[in-house]
N, C-alpha and C positions, 0 to 999 in steps of 0.2 A: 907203888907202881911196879915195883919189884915182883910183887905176887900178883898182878894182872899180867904181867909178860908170862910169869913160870906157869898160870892157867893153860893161858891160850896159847902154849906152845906145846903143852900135856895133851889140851882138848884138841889139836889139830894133827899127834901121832897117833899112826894106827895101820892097817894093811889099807893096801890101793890096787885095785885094778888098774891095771898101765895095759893102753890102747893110744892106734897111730892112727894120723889123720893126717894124710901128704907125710910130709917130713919130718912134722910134730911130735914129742910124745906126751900124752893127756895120763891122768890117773884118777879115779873115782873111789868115793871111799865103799870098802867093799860091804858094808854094809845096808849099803844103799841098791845093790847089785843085787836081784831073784835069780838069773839065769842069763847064759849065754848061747844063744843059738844063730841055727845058717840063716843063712838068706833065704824067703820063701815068700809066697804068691804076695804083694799088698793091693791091697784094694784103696783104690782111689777115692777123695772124698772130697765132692764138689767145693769151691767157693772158702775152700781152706787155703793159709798162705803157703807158699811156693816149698817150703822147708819140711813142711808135715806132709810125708810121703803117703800118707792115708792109713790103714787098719790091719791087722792080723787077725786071724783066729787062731787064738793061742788054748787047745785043752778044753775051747769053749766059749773061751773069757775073749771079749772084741779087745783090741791094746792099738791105740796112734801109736805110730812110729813117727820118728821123727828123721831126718837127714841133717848132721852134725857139721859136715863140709858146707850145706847149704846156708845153714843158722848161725854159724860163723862169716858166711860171705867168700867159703873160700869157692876155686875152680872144681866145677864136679869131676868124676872121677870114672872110669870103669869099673863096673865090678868085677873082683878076681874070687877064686875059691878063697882066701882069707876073711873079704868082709861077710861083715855078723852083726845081728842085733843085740845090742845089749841090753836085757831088760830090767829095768829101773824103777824104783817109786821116788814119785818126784809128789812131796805132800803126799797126799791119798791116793793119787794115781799111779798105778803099773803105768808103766810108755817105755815104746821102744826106742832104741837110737842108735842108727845106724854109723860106724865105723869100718875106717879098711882092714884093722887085726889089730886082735889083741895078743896082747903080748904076752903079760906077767901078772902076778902078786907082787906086791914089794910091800915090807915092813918099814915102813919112813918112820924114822926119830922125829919127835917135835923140835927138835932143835936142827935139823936137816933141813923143815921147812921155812922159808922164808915169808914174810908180808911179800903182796904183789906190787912192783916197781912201781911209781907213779907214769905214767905213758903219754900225758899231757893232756887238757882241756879236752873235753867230749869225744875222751874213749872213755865207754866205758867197760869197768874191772872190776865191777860186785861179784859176778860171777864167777869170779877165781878168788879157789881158796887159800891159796900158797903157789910158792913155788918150789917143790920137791928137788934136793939135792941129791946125786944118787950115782956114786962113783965120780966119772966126770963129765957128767953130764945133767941135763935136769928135767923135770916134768913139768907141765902144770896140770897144777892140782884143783880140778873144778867142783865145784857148789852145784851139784846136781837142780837141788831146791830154785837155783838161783839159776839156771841157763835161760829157762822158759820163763817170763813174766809171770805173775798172779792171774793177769790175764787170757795169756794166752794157754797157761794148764785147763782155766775154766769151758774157755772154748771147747779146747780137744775132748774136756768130760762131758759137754754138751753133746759132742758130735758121736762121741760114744752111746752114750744113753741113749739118744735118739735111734741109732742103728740097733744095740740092745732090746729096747722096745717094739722097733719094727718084724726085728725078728721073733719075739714071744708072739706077736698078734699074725705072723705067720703059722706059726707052731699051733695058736691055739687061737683059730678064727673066729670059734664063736663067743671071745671073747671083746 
């Protein structure tokens, strides 16, 4: 038992992006992380749920963004010159996700992180991966993989590809 703790307490140190969200502080493993940038135009995408703020063109490349405050359930928010999108691969997909600012790098010890508290009957906490200790105060540590459903990544790659594709048969009509 002994060497399944000392694993997953190895497999879960590592750098973390730390970004805020209201009051919260969040932290993502940075390897998970492609780039950080501003706030810019999104394009709206019919008949998607309330959270997926619709699409960028990032370089080229179409990317869902997503809204973090929303997909949590918390109160939206104004945007100020700090929030940015962070972009992420969640599974195979780049997606964006929207936060108020980020913060930091932090190098979290595996033994800094904690298992996520039990919260009671039908919350659910797959989604978080820890909870990061870090002076005196703490993070949570989230499962990028894990925020959007199985389901709901496939949608958004749906909704990508299909605008991908509309746009090549723009590009190239006589095809």
């Amino acid at each position: 038992m002994a060497n399944n703790t000392d694993a997953r307490v190895s497999e879960r140190a590592g750098k973390y992006l730390t970004f805020k969200l209201a009051a919260e502080d969040y932290g993502l493993e940075i390897l998970k992380v492609r780039e950080i940038i501003g706030m810019m135009d999104i394009t709206a995408v019919p008949r998607t749920p309330t959270f997926v703020k619709g699409v960028i063109n990032l370089r080229g490349k179409v990317i869902p963004v997503v809204d973090l405050r929303e997909k949590f359930g918390m109160e939206a928010a104004e945007q100020t010159e700090e929030t940015c999108i962070i972009v992420v691969d969640v599974g195979k997909v780049e997606m964006g996700i929207i936060v108020d600012k980020v913060s930091e790098v932090l190098d979290i010890p595996g033994e800094d992180i904690q298992d996520t508290p039990s919260l009671g009957t039908g919350v659910n906490t797959d989604f978080i991966l820890g909870i990061g200790k870090t002076g005196d105060g703490v993070k949570i540590l989230l499962d990028i993989d894990r925020v959007l459903s199985v389901n709901e990544v496939c949608d958004l790659t749906t909704v990508t590809d299909g605008i991908r594709e509309e746009e090549t048969k723009q590009l190239n009509p006589e095809r």
